[in-house]
FILO-564077 format. One record per atom (N, C-alpha, C, O, CB): residue in one letter; x, y, z. Coordinates in steps of 0.2 Angstrom, whole numbers, plus 5000, padded with zeros to 4 digits. Glycine has a CB too. Example, Ala and Ser with C-alpha at 12.3 -4.5 7.8 and 13.67 -1.06 7.14 Angstrom:
! residues 2
A506649725039;A506249785039;A506649845039;A507149835042;A505749785045;S506449895035;S506849955036;S506450005039;S506750065040;S507049975029;
This chain:
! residues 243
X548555195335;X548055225338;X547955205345;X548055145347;X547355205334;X547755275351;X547755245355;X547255205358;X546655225358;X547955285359;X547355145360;X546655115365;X546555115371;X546955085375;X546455045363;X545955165374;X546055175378;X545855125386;X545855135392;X545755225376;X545655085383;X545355015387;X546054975388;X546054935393;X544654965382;X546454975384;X547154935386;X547654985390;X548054965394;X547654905379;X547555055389;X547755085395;X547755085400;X548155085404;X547555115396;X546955095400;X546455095407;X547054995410;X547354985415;X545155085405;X547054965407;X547054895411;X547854935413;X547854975418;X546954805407;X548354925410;X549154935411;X549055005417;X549454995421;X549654945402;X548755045416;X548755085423;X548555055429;X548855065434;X548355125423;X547955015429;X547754965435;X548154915438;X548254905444;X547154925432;X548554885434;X549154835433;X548654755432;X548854705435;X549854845441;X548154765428;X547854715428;X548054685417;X547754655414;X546854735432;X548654725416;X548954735411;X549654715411;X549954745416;X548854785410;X550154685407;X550754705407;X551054755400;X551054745394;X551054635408;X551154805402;X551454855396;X551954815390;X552454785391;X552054925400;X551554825386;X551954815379;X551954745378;X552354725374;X552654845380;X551454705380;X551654635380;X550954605376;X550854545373;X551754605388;X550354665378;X549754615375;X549554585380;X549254545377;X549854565368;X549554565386;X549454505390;X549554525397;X550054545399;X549954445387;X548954505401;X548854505408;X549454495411;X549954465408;X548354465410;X549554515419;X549854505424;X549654415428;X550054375430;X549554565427;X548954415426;X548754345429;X549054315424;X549354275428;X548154325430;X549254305417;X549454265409;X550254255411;X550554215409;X549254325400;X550454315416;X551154305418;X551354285424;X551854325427;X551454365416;X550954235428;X550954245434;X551754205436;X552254225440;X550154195437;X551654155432;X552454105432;X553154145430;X553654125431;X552354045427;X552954205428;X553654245426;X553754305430;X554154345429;X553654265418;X553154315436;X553054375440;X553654395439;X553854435435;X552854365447;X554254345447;X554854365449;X555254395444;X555454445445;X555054315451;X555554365437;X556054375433;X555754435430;X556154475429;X556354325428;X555054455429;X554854495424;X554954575429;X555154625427;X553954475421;X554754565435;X555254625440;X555654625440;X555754685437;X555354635447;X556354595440;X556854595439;X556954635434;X557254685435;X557154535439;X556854615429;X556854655420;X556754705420;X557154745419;X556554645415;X555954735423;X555754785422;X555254805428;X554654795427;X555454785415;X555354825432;X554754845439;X554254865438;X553754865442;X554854895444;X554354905430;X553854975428;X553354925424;X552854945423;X554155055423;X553354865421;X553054815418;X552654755423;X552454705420;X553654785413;X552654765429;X552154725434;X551754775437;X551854775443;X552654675440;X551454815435;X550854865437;X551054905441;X550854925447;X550254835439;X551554935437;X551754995444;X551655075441;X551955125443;X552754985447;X550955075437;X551155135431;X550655185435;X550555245433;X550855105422;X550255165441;X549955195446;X550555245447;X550655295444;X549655155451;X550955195452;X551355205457;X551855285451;X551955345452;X551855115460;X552055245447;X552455305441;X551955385443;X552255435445;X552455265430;X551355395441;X550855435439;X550755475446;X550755535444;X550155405436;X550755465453;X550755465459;X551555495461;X551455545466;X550555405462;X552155485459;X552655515458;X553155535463;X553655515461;X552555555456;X553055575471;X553455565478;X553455515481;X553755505485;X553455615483;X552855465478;X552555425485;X552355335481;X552155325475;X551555475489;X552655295484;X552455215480;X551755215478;X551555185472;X552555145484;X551255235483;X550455205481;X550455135483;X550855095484;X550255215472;X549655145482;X549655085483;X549055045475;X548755085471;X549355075491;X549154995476;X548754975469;X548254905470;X548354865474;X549354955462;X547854905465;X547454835465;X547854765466;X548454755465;X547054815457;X547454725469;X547754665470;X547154605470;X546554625470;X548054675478;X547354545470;X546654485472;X546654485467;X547054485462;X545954505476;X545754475467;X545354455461;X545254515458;X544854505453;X544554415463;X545354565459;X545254625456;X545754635448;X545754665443;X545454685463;X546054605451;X546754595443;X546554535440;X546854535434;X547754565444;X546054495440;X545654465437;X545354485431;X545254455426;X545454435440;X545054535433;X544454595428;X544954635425;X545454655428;X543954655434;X544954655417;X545054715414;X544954755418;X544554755423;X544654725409;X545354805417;X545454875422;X544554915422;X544354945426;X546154945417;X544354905416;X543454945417;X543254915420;X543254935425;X542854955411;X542954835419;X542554795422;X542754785430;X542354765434;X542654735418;X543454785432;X543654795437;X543454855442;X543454845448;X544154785436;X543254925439;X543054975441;X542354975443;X542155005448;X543055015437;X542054935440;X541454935439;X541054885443;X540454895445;X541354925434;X541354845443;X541354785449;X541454805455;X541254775460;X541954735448;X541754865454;X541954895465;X541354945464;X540954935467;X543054955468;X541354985460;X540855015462;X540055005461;X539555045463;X541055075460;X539954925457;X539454885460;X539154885466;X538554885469;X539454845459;X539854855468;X539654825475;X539554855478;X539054865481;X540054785479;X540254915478;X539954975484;X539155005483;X538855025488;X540455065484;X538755005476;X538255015476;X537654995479;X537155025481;X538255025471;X537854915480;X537454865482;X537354875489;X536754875491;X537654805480;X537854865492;X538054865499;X537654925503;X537354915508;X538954875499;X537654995499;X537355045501;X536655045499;X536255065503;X537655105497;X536455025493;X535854995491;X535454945496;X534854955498;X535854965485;X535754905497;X535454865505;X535354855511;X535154805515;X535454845507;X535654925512;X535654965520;X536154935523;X536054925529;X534954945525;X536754915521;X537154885526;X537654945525;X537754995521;X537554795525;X538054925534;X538154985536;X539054965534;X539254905534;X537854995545;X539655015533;X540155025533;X540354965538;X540154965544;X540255085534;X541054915535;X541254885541;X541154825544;X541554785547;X541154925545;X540354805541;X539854755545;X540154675543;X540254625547;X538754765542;X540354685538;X540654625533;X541454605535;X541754645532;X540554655524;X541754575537;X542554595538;X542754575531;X542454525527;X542954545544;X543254605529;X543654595523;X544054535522;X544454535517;X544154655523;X544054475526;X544354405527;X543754385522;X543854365517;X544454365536;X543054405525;X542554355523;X542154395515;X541654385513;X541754335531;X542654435512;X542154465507;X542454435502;X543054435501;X542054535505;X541954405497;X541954355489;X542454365483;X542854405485;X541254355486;X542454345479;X542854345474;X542254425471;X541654445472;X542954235468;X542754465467;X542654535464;X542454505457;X542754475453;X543354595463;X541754525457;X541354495449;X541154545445;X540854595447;X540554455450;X541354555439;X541054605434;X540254625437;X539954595440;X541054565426;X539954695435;X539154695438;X539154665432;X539454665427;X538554775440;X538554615433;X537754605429;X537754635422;X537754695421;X537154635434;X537754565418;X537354625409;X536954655412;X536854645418;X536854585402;X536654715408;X536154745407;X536154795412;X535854845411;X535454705406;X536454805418;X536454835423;X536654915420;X536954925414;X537054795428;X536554975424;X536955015422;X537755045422;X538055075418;X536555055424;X538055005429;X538554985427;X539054955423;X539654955422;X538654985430;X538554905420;X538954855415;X539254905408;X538954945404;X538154775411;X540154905408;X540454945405;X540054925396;X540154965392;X541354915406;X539754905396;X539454915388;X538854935387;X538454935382;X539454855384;X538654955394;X538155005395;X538355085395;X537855125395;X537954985401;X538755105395;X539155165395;X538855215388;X539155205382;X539955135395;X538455265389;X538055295385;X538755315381;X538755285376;X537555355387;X539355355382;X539655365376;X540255305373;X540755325370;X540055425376;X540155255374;X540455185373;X541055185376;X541355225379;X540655175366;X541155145377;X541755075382;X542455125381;X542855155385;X541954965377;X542555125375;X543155175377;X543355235378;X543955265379;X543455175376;X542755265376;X542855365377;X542855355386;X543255385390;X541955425372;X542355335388;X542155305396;X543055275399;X543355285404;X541255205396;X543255235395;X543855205399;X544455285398;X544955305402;X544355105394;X544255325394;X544755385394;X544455445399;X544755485402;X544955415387;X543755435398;X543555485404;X543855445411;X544155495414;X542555485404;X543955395415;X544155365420;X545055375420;X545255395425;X543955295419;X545455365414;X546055375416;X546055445419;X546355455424;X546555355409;X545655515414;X545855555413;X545655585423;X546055615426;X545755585406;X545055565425;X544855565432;X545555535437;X545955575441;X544255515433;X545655475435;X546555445439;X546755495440;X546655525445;X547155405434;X547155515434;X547955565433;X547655625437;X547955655441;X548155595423;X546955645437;X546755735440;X546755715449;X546755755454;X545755775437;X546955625449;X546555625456;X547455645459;X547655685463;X546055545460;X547755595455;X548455575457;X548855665457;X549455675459;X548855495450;X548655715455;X548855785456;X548555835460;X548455895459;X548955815451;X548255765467;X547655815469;X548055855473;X547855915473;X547055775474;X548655825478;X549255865482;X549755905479;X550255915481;X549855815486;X549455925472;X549955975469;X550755955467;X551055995464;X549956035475;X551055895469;X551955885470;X551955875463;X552555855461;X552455805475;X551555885457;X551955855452;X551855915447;X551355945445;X551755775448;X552755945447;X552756005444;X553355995439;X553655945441;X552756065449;X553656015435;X554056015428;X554555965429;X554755925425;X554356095427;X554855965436;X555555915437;X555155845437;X555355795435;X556055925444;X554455845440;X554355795444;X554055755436;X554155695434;X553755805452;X553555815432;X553655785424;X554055755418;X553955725413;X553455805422;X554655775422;X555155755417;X555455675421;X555755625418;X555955835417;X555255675427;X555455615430;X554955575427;X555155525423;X555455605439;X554255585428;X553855525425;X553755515418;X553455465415;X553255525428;X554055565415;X554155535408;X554755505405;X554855495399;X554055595403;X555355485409;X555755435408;X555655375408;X555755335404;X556155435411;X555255375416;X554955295418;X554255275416;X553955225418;X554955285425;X554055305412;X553355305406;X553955285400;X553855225398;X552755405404;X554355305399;X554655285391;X554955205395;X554655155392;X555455355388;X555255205399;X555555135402;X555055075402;X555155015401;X555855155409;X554655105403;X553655055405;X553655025400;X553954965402;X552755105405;X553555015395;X553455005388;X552955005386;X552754955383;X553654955385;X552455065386;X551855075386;X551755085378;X551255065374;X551655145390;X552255125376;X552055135369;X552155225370;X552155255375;X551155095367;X552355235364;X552355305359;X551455345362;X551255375367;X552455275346;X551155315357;X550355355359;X550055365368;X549855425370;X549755295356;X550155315371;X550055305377;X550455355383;X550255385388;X550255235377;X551255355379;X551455385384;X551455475383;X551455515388;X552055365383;X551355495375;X551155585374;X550355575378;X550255615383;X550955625361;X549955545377;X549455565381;X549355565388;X549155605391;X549055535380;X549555505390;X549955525398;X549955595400;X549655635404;X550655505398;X550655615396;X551155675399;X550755735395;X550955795395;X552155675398;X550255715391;X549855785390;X549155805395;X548955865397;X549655765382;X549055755396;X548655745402;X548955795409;X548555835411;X548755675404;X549655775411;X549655805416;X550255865416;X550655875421;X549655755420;X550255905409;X550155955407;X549556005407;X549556065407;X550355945403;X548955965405;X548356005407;X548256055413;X548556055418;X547955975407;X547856095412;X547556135421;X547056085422;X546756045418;X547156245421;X547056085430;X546656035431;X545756055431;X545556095435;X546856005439;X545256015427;X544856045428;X544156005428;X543855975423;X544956085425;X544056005434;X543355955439;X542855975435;X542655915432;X542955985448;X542656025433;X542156055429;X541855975426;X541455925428;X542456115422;X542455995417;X542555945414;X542555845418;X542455785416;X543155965411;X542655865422;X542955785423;X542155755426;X541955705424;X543755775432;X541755795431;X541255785434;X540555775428;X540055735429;X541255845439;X540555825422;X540155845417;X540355755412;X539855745408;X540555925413;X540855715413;X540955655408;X540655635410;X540255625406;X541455615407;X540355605416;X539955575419;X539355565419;X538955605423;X540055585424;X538855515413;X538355525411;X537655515414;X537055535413;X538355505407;X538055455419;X537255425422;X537555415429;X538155415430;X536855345419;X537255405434;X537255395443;X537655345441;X538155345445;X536455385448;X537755295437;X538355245440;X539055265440;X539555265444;X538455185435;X538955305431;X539755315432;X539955365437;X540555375438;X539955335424;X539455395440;X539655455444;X540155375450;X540755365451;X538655525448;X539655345450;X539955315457;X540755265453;X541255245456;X539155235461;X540655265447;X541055245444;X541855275443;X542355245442;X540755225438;X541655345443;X542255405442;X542455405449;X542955395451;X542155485439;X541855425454;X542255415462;X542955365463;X543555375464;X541555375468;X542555305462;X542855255464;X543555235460;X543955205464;X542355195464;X543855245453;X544355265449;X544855285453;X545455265455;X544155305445;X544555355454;X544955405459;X545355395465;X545855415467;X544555445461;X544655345470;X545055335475;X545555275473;X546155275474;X544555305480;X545255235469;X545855185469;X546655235466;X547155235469;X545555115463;X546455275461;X547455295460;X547655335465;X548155365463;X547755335453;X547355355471;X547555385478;X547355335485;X546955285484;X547055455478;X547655345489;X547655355497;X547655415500;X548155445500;X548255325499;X547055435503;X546955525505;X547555545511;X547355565516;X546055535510;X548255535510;X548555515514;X548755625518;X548955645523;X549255445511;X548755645512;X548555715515;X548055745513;X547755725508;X548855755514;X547955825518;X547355865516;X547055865511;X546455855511;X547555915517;X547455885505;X547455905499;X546955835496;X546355835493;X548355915496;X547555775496;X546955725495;X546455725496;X546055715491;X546855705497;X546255725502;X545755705505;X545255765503;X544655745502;X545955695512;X545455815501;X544955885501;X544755885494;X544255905494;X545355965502;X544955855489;X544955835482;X544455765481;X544055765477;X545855825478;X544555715486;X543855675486;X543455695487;X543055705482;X543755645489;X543255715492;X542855755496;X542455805492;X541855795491;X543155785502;X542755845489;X542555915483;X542055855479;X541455855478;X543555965475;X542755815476;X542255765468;X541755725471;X541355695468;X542855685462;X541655715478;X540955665479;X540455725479;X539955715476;X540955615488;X540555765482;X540055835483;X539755845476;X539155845474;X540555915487;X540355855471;X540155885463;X539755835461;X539155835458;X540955885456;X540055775463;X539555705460;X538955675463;X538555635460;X539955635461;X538855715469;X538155705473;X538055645476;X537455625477;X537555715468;X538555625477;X538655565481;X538255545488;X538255605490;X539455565483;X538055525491;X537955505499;X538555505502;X539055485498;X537555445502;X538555505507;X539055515512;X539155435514;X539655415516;X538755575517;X538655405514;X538455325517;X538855305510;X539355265512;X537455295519;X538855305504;X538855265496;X539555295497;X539855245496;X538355285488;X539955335497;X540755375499;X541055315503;X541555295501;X540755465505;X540755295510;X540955275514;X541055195512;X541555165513;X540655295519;X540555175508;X540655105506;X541055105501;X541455055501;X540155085504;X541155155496;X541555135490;X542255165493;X542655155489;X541355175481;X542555185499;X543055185503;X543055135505;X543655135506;X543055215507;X542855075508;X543055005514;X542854985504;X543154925504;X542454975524;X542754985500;X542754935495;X543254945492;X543554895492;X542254935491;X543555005490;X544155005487;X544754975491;X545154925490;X544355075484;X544855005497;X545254975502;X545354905503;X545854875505;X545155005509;X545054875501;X544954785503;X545354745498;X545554685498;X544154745501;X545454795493;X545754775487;X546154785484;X546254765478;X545554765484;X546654835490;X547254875485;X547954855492;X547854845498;X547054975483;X548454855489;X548954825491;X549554875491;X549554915486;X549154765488;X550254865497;X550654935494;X551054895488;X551354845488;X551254985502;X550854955483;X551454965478;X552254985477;X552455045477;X551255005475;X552654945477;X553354955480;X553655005474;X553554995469;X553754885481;X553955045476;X554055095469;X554555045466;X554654985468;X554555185471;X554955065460;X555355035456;X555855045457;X556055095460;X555355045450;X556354985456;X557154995457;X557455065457;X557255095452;X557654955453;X557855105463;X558255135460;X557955205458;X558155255456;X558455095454;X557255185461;X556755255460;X557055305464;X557355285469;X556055245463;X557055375461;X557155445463;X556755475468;X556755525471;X557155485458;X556355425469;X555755445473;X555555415481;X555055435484;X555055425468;
């Protein structure tokens, strides 16, 4: 059965595929465990993104489960906006260890009106529509990422949902409509940015669309942008990559 919350982490790379057990749980085997397998040290963004490496979480942000880690960034950006500070004001040297929000909070992932993990598949499935926001992933470029999804070792379930996923027509409707309460709206933003870099138009035009659908501020956009950026690092593609 799939679970969608060990997903969510092994996409984040706050997961190692097929192992049951964190990235941080394998800190001491980092090196040899790239060597083995590139696609098994959190590079399953980078796979889903497809012409281009990406970039991915890093820090204390791999400390957190992939939801709690979401949730955590788009706290803060919430906070940060919530208390009038302006974009920038804080340098990124001096900002704190990344904390789950607060029990009881509306971000707190077990607050999630349709439970923790229909919410962690509403998020992947936000990911994957963001990561096809430039249109490059078309029939070859799916046959590429369903090799190195099989190589990953994600698993049988994990991987048909995946590539059923990005078989679908893309559609915001839906993706914008999961979104039950003002957090998670800030919560599906911030997802998105993280499995992109607006590095073109298309990008950039496909944030921009989902902050508008989501009724975002323009000021809370701009924070959950310098918040995700603080904490994402370049993803090096995988040996040997076609890409």
């Amino acid at each position: 059965m799939l679970d969608p919350k060990k997903l969510l982490d092994e996409l984040l790379g706050t997961a190692v595929p097929g192992t049951g057990a964190t990235v941080r749980d394998n800190a001491g085997k980092a090196v040899q465990m790239a060597k083995d397998n590139p696609l098994a040290t959190g590079a399953l963004a980078a796979v889903l993104l497809g012409t281009r490496t990406g970039r991915q979480m890093s820090g204390s942000a791999l400390k957190l489960g992939g939801l709690a880690a979401i949730a955590g960034l788009a706290y803060k950006a919430y906070q940060n906006y919530s208390n009038g500070k302006q974009p920038g004001e804080q340098p990124a040297a001096t900002e704190p260890e990344l904390l789950p929000p607060p029990e009881g909070t509306p971000f707190s992932p077990e607050q999630a009106p349709q439970g923790e993990n229909e919410f962690a598949l509403v998020i992947v499935r936000a990911m994957i529509a963001a990561a096809r926001a430039d249109g490059h992933i078309d029939a070859e470029e799916r046959a590429k990422i369903a090799d190195r999804l099989h190589l990953s070792g994600i698993g049988d379930e994990a991987e048909a949902f995946l590539m059923s996923e990005l078989e679908k027509p893309l559609d915001l409707d839906a993706i914008v409509a999961a979104a039950k309460t003002d957090a998670q709206k800030v919560e599906l933003y911030t997802a998105s940015r993280i499995a992109i870099d607006p590095d073109t138009r298309a990008e950039r035009g496909y944030l921009d669309l989902l902050a508008g659908r989501l009724s975002l501020p323009d000021a809370l956009v701009e924070h959950i942008e310098e918040t995700v950026s603080a904490v994402k690092t370049e993803a090096a593609a995988p040996a040997n990559s076609p890409w």
